[in-house]
N, CA, C and O atoms as a GROMACS GRO file, in nm:
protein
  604
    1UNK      N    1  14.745   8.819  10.894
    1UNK     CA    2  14.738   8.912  11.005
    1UNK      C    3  14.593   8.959  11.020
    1UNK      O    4  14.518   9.009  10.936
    2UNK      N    5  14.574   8.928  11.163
    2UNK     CA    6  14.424   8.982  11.161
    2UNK      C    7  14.412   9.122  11.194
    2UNK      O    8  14.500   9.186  11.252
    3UNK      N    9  14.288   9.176  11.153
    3UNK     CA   10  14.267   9.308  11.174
    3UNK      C   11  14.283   9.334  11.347
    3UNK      O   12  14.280   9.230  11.413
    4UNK      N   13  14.299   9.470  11.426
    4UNK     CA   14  14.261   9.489  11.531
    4UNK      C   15  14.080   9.464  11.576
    4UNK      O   16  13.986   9.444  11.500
    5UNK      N   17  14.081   9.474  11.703
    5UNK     CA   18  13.903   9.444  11.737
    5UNK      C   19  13.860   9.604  11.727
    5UNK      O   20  13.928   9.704  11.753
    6UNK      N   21  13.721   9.593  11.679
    6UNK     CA   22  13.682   9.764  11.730
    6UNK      C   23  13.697   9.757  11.854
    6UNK      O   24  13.681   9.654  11.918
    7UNK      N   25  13.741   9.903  11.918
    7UNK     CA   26  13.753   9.912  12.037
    7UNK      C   27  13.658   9.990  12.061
    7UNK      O   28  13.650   9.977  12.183
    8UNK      N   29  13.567  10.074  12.027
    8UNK     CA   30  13.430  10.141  12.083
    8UNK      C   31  13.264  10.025  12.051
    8UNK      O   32  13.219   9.918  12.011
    9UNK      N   33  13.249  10.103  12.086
    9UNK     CA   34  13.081  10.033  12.101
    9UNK      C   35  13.008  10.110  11.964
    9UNK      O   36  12.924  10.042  11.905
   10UNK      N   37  13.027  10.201  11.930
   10UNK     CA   38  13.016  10.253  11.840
   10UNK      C   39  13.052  10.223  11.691
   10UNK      O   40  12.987  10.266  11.596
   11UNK      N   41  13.146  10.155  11.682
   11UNK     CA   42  13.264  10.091  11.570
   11UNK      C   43  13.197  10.007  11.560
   11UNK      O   44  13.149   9.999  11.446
   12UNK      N   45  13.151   9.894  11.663
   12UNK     CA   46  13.116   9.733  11.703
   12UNK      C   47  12.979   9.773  11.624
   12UNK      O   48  12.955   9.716  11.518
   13UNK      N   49  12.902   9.856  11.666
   13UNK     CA   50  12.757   9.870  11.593
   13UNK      C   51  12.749   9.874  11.455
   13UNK      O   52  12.679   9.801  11.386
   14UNK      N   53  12.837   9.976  11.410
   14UNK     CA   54  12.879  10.004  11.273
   14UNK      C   55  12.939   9.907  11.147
   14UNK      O   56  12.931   9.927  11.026
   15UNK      N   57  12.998   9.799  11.216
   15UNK     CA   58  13.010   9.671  11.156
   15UNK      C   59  12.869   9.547  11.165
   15UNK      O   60  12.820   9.494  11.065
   16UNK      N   61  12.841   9.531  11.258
   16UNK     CA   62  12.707   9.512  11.268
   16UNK      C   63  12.617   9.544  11.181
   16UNK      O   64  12.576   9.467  11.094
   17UNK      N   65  12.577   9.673  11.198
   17UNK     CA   66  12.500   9.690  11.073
   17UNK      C   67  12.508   9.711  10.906
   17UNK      O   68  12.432   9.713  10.809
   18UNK      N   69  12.668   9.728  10.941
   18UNK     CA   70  12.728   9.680  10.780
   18UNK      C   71  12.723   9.552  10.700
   18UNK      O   72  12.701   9.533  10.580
   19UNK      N   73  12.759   9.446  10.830
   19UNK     CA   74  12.726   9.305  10.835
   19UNK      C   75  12.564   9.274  10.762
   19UNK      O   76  12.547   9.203  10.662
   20UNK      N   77  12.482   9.328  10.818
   20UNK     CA   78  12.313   9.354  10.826
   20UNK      C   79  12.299   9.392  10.664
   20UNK      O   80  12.232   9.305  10.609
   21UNK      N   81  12.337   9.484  10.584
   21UNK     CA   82  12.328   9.589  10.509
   21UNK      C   83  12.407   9.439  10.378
   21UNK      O   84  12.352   9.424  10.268
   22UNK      N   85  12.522   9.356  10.413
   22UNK     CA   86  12.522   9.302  10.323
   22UNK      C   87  12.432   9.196  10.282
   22UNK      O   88  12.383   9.183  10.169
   23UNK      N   89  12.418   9.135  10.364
   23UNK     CA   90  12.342   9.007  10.383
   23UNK      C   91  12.177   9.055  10.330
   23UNK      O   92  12.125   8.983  10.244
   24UNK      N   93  12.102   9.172  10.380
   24UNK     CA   94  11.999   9.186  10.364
   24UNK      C   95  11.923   9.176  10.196
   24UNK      O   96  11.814   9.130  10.162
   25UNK      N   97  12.036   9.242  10.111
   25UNK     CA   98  11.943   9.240   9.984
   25UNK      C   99  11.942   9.099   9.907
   25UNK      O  100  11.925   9.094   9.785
   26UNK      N  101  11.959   9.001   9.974
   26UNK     CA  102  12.034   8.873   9.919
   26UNK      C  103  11.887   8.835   9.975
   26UNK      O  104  11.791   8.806   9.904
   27UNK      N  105  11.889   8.839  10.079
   27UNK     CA  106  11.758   8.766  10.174
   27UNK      C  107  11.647   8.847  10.108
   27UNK      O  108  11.545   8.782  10.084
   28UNK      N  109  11.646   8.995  10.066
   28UNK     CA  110  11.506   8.988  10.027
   28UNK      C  111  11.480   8.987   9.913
   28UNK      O  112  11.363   8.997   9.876
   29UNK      N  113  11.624   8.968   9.790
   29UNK     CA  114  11.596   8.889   9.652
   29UNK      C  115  11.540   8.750   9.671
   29UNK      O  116  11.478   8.717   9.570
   30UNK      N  117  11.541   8.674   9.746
   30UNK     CA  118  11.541   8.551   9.799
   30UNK      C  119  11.394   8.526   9.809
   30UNK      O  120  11.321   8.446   9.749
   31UNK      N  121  11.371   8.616   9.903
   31UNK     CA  122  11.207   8.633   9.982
   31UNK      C  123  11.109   8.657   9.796
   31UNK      O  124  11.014   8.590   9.754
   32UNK      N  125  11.174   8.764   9.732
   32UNK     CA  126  11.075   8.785   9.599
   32UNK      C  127  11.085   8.666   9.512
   32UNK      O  128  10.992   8.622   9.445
   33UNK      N  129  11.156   8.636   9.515
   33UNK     CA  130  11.156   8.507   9.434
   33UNK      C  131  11.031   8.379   9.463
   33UNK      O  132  10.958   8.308   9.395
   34UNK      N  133  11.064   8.405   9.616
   34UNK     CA  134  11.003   8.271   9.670
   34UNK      C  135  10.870   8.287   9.684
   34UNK      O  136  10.794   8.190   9.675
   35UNK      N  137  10.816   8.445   9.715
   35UNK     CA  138  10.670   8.497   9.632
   35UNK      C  139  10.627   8.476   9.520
   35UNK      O  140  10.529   8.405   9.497
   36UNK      N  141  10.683   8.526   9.447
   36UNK     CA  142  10.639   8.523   9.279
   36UNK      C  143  10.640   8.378   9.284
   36UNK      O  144  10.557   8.331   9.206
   37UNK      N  145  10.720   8.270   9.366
   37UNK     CA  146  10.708   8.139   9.266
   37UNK      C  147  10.566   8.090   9.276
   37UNK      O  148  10.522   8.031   9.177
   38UNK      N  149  10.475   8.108   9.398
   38UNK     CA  150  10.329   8.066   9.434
   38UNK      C  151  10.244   8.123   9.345
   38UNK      O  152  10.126   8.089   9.344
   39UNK      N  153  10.312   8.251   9.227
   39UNK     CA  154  10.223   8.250   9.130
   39UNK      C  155  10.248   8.209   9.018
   39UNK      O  156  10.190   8.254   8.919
   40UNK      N  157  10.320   8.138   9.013
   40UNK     CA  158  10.324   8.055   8.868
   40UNK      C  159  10.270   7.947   8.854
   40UNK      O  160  10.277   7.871   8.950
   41UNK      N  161  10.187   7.894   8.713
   41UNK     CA  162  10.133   7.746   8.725
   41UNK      C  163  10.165   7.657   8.755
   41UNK      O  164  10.098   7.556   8.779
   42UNK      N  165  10.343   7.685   8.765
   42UNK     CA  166  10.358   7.504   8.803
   42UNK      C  167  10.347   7.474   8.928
   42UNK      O  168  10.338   7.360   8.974
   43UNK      N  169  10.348   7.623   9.016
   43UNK     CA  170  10.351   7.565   9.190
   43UNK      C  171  10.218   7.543   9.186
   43UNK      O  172  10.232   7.439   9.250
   44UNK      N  173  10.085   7.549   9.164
   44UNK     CA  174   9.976   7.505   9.178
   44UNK      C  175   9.939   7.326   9.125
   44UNK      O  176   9.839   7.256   9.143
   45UNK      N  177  10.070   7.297   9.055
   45UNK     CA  178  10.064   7.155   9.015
   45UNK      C  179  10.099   7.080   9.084
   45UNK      O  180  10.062   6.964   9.072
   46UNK      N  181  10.224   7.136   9.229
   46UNK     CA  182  10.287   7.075   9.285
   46UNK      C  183  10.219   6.982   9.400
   46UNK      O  184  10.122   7.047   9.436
   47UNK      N  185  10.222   6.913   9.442
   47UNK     CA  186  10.204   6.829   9.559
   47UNK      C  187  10.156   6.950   9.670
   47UNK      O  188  10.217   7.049   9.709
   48UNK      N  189  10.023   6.898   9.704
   48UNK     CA  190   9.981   6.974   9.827
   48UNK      C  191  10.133   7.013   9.973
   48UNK      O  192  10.158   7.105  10.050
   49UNK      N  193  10.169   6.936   9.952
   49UNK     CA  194  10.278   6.893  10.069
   49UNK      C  195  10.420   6.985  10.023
   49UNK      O  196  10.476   7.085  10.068
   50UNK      N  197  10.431   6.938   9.964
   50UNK     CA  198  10.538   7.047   9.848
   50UNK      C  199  10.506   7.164   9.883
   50UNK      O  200  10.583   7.215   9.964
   51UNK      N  201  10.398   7.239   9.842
   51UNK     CA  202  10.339   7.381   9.806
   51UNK      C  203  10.379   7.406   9.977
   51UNK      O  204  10.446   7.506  10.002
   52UNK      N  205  10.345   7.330  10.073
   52UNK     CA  206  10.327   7.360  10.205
   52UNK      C  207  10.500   7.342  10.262
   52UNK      O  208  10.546   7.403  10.358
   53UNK      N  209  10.567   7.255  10.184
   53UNK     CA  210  10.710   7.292  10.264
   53UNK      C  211  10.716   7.478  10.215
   53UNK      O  212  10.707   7.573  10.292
   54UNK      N  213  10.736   7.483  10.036
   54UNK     CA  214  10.790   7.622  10.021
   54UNK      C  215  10.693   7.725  10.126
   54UNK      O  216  10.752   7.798  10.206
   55UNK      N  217  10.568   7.725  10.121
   55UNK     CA  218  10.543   7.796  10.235
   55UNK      C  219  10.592   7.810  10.382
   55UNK      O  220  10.529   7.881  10.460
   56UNK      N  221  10.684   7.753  10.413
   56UNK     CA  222  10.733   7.717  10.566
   56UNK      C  223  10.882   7.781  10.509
   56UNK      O  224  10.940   7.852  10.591
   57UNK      N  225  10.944   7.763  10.382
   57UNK     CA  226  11.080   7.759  10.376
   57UNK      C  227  11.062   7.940  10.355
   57UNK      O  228  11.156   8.013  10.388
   58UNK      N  229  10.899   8.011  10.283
   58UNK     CA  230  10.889   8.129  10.282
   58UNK      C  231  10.849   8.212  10.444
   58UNK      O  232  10.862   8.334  10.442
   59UNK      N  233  10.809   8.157  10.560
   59UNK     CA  234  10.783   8.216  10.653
   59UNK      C  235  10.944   8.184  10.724
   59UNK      O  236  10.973   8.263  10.813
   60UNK      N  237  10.996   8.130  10.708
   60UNK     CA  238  11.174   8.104  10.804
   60UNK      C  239  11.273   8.226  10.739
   60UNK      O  240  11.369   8.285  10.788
   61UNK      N  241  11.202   8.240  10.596
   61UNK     CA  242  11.266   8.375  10.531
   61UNK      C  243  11.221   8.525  10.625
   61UNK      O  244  11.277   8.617  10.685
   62UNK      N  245  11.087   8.479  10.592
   62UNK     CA  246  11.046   8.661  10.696
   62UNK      C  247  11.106   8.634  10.793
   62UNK      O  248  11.215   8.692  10.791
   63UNK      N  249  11.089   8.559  10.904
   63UNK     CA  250  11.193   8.553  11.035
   63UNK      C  251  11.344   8.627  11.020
   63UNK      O  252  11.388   8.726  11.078
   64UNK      N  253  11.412   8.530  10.909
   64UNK     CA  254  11.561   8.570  10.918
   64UNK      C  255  11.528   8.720  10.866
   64UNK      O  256  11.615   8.801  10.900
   65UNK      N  257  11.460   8.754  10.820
   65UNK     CA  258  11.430   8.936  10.738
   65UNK      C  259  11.449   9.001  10.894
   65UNK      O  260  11.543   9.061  10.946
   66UNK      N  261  11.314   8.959  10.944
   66UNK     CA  262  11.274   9.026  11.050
   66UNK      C  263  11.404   9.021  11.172
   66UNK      O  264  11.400   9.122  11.243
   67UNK      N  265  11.503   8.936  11.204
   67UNK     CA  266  11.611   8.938  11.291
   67UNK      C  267  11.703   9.043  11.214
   67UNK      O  268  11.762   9.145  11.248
   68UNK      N  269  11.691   8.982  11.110
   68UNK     CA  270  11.792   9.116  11.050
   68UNK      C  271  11.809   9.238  11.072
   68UNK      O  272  11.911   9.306  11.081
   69UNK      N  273  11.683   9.266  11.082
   69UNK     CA  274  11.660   9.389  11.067
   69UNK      C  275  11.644   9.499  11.210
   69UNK      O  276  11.674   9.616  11.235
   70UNK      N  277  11.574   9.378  11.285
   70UNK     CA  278  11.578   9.449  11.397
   70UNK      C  279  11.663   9.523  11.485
   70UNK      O  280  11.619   9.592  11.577
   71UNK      N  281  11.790   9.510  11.457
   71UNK     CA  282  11.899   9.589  11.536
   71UNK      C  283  11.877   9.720  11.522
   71UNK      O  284  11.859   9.793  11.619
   72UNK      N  285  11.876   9.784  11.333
   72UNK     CA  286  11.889   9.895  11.312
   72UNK      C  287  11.728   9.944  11.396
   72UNK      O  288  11.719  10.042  11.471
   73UNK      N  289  11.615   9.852  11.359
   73UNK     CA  290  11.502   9.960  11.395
   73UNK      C  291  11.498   9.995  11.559
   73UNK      O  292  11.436  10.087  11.613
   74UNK      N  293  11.607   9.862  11.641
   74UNK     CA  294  11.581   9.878  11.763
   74UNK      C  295  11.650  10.012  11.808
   74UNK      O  296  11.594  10.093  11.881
   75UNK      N  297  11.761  10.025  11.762
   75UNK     CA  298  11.905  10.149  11.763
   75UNK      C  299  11.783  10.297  11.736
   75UNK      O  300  11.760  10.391  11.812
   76UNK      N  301  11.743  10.276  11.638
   76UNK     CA  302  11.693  10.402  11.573
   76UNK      C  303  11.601  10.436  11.663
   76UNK      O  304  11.598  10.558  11.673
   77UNK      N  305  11.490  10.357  11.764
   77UNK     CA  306  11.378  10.383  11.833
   77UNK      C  307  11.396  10.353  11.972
   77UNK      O  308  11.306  10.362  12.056
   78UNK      N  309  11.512  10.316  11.994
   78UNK     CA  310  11.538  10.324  12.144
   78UNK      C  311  11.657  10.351  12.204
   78UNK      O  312  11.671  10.343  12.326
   79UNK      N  313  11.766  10.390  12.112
   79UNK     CA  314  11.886  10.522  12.167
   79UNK      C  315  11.934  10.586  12.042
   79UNK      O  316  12.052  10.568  12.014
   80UNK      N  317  11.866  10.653  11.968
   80UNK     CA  318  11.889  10.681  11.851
   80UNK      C  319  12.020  10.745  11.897
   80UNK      O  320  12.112  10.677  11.851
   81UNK      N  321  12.064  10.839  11.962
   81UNK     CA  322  12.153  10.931  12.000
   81UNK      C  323  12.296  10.829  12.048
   81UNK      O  324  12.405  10.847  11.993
   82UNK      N  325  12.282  10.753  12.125
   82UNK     CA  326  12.360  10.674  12.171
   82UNK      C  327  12.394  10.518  12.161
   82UNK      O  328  12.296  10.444  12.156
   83UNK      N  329  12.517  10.463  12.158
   83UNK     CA  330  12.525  10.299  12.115
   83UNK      C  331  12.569  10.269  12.234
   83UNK      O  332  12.686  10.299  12.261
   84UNK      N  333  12.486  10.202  12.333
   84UNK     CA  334  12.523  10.113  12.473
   84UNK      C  335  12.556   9.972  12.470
   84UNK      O  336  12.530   9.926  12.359
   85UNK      N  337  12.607   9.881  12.558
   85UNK     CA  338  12.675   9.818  12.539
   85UNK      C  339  12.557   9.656  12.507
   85UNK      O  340  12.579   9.543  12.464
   86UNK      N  341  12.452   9.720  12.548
   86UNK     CA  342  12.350   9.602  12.542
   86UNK      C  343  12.285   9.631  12.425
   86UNK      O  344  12.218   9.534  12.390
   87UNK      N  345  12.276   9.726  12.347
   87UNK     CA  346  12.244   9.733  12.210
   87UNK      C  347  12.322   9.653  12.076
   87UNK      O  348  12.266   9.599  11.981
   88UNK      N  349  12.466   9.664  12.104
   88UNK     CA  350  12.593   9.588  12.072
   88UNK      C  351  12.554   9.448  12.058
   88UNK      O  352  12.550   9.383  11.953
   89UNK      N  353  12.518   9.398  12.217
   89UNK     CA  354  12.527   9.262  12.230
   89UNK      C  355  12.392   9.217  12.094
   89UNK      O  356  12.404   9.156  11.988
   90UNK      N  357  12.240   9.296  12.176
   90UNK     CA  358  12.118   9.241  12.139
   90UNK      C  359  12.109   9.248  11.971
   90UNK      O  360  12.034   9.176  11.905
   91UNK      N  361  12.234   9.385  11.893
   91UNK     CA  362  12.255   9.328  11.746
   91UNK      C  363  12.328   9.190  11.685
   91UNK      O  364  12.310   9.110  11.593
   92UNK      N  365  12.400   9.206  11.770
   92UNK     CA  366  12.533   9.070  11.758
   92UNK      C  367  12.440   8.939  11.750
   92UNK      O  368  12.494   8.858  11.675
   93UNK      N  369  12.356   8.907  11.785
   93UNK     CA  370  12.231   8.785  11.906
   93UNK      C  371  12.142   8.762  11.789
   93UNK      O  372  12.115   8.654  11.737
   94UNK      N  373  12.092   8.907  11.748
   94UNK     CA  374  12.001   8.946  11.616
   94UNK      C  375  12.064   8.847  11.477
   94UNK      O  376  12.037   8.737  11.430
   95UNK      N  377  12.130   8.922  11.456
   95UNK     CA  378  12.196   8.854  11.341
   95UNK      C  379  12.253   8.726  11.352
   95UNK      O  380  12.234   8.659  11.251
   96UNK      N  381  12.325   8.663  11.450
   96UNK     CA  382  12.355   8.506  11.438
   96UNK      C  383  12.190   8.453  11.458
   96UNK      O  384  12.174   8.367  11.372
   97UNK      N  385  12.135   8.460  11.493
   97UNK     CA  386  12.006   8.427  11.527
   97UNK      C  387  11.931   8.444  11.386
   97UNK      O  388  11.828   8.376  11.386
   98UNK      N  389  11.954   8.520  11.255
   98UNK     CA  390  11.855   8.508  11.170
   98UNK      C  391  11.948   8.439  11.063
   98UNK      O  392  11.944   8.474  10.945
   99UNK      N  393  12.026   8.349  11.103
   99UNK     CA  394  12.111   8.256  11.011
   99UNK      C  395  12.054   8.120  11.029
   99UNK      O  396  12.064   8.036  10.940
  100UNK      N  397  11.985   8.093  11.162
  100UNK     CA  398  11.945   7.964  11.172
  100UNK      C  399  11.806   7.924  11.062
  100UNK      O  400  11.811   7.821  10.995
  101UNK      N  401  11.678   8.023  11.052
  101UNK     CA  402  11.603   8.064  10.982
  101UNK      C  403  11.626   8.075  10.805
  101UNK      O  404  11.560   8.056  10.703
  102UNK      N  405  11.737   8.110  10.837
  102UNK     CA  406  11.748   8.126  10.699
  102UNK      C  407  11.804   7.999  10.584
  102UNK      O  408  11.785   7.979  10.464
  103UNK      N  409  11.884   7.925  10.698
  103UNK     CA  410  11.954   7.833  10.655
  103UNK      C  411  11.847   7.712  10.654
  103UNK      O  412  11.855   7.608  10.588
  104UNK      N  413  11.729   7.756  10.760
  104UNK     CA  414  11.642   7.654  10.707
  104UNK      C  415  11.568   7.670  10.587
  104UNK      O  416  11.510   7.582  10.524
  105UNK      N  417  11.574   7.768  10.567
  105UNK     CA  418  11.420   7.817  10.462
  105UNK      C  419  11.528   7.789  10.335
  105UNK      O  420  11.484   7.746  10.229
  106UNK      N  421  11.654   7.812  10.348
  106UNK     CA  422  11.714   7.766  10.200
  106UNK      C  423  11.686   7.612  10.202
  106UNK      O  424  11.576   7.572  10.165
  107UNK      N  425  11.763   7.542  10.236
  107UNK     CA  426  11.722   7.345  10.245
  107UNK      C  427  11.588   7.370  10.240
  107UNK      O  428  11.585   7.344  10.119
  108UNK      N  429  11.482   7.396  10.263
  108UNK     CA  430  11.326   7.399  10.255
  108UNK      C  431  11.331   7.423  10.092
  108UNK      O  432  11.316   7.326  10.017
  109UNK      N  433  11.348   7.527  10.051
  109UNK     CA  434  11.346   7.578   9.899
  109UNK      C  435  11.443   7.460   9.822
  109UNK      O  436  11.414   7.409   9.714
  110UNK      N  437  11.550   7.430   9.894
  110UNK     CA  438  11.631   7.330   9.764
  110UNK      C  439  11.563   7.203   9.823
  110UNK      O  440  11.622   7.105   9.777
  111UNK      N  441  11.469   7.167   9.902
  111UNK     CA  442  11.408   7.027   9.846
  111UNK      C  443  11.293   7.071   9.744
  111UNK      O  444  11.291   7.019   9.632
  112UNK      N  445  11.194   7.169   9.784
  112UNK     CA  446  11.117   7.157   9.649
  112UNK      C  447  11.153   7.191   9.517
  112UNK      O  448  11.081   7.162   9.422
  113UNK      N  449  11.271   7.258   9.503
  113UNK     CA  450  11.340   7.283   9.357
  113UNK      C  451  11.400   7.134   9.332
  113UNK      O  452  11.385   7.133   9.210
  114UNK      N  453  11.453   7.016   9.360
  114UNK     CA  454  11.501   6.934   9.342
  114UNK      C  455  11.364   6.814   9.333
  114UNK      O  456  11.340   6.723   9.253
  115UNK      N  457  11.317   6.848   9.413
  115UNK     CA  458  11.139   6.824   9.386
  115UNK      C  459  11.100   6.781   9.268
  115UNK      O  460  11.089   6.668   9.221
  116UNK      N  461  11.076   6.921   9.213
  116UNK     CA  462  10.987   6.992   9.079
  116UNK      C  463  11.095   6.933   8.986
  116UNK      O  464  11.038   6.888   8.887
  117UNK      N  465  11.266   6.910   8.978
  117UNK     CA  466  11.370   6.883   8.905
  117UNK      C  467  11.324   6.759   8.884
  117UNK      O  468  11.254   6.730   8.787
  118UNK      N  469  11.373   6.649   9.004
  118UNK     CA  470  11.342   6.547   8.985
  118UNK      C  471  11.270   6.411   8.994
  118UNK      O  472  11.289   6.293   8.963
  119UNK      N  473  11.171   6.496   9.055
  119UNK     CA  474  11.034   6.440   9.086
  119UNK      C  475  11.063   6.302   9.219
  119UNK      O  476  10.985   6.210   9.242
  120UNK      N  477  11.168   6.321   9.274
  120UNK     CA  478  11.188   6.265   9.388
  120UNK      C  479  11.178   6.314   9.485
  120UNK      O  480  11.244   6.418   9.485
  121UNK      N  481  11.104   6.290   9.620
  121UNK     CA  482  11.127   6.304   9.738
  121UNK      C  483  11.239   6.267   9.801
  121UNK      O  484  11.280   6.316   9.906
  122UNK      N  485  11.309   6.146   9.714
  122UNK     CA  486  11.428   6.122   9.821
  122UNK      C  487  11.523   6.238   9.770
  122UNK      O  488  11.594   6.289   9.857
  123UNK      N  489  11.533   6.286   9.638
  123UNK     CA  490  11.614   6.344   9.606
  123UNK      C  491  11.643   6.476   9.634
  123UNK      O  492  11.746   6.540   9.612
  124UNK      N  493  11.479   6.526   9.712
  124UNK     CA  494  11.463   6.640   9.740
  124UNK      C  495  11.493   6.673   9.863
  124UNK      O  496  11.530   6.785   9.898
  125UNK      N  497  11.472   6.542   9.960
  125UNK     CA  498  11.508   6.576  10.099
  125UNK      C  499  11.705   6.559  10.112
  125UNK      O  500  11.788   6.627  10.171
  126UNK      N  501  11.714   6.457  10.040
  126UNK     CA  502  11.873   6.429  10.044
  126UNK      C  503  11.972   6.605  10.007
  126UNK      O  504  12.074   6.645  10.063
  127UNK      N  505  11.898   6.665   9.908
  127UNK     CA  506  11.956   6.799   9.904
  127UNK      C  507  11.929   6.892   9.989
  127UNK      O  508  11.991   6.994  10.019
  128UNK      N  509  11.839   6.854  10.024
  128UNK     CA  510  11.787   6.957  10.160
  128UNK      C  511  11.863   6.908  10.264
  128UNK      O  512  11.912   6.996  10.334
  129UNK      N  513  11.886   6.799  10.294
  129UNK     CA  514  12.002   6.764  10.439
  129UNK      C  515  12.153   6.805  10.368
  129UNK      O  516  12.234   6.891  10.401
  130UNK      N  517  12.153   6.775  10.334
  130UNK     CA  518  12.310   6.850  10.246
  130UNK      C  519  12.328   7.000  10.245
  130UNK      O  520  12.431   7.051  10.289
  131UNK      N  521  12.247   7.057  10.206
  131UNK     CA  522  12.255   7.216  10.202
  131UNK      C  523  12.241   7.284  10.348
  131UNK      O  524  12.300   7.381  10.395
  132UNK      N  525  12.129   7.186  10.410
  132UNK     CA  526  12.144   7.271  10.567
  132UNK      C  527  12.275   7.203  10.630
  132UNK      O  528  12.356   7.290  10.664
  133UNK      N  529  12.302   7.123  10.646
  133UNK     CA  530  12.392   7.031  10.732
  133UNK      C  531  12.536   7.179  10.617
  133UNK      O  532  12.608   7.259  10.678
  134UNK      N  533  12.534   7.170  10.502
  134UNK     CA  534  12.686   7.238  10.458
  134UNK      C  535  12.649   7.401  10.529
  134UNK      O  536  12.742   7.451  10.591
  135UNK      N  537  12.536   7.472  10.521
  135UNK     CA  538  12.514   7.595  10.590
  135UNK      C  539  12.518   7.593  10.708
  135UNK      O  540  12.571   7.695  10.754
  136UNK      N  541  12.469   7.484  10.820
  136UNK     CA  542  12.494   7.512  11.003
  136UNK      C  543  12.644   7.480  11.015
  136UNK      O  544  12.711   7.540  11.100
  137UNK      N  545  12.703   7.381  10.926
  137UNK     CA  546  12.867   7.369  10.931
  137UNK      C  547  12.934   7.490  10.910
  137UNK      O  548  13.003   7.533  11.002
  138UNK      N  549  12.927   7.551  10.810
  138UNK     CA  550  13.008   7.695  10.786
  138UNK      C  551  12.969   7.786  10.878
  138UNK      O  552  13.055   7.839  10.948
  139UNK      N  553  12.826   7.820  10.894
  139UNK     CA  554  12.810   7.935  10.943
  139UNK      C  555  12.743   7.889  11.133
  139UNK      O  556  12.667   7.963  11.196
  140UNK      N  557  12.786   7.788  11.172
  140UNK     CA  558  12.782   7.751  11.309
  140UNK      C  559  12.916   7.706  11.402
  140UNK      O  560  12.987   7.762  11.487
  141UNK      N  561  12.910   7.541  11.321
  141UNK     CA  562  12.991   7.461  11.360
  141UNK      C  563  13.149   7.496  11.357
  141UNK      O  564  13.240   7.503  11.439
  142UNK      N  565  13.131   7.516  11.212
  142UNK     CA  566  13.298   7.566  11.236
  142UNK      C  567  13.315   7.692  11.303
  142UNK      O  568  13.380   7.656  11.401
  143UNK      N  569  13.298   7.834  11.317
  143UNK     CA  570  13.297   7.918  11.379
  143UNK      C  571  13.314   7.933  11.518
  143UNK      O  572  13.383   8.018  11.575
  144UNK      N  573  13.239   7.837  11.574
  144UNK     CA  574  13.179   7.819  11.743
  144UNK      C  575  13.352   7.737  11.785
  144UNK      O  576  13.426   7.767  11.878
  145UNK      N  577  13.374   7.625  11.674
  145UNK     CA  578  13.454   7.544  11.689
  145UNK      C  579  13.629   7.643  11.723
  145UNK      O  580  13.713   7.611  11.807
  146UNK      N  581  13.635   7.726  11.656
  146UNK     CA  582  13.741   7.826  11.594
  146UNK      C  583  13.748   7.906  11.761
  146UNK      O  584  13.841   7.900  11.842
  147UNK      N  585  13.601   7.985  11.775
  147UNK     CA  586  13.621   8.028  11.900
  147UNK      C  587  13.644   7.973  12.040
  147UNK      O  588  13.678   8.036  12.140
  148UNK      N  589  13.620   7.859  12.029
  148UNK     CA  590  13.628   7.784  12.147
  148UNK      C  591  13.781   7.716  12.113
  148UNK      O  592  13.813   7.631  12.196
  149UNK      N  593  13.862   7.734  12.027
  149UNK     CA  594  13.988   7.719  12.033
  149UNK      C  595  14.028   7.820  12.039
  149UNK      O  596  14.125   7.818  12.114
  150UNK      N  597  14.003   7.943  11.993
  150UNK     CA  598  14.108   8.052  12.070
  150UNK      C  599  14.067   8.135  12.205
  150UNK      O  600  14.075   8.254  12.235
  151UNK      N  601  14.024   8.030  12.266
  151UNK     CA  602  14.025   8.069  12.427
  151UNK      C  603  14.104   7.979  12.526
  151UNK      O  604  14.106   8.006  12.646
   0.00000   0.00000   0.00000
């Protein structure tokens, strides 16, 4: 049995940014990690090219940070008092929108960890198409798929 829908705009926000609030400390354990790793010796051993994916898989992280986040700072600095119906939407938009980013910058990070593992490129990109292709499936494909059957 599924839950009822929120029925205010207010409720709708409040899950939203609950939504926001879980997801966030995951993404910015994620983000420290993927800092600190550029200071350890072995990323300076790595393949120029390497060093330059995790840098790309670390700027798709700030993105998904930065979508994340933006609902609450937009709410707080432009109707702090009130939740309208286009604030609703532009959080809703926010957050599916910093899943695409994120799901890249993970496959980015699991080819150079599979990388550094097993000193393959094929092995590194093959996990990297696997991990994004299993993340846009869960958190796209099937979803989109689900809603477009219950209409």
């Amino acid at each position: 049995m599924t839950p009822p829908e929120p029925n205010s705009l207010k409720e709708q926000l409040r899950n939203i940014i609950e939504e926001a609030r879980m997801v966030l400390p995951g993404i910015q354990a994620l983000f420290g990690f993927q800092t600190i790793a550029v200071f350890n010796q072995r990323f300076d051993d790595l393949p120029a090219a390497v060093q330059t994916v995790h840098l790309l898989a670390l700027a798709t992280v700030v993105i998904a940070i930065a979508l994340i986040m933006t609902p609450a700072a937009w709410h707080r600095i432009v109707s702090p008092q009130r939740v309208s119906e286009s604030i609703v939407k532009l959080s809703s938009r926010m957050i599916c929108a910093a899943l695409f980013p994120l799901a890249v910058g993970l496959a980015l990070d699991m080819f150079v960890v599979c990388h550094v593992v097993s000193g393959s490129v094929v092995a590194g990109t093959a996990a990297a198409a696997v991990s994004l292709a299993l993340l846009l499936t869960l958190w796209f494909i099937l979803p989109l798929r689900e809603r477009r059957r219950r209409r």
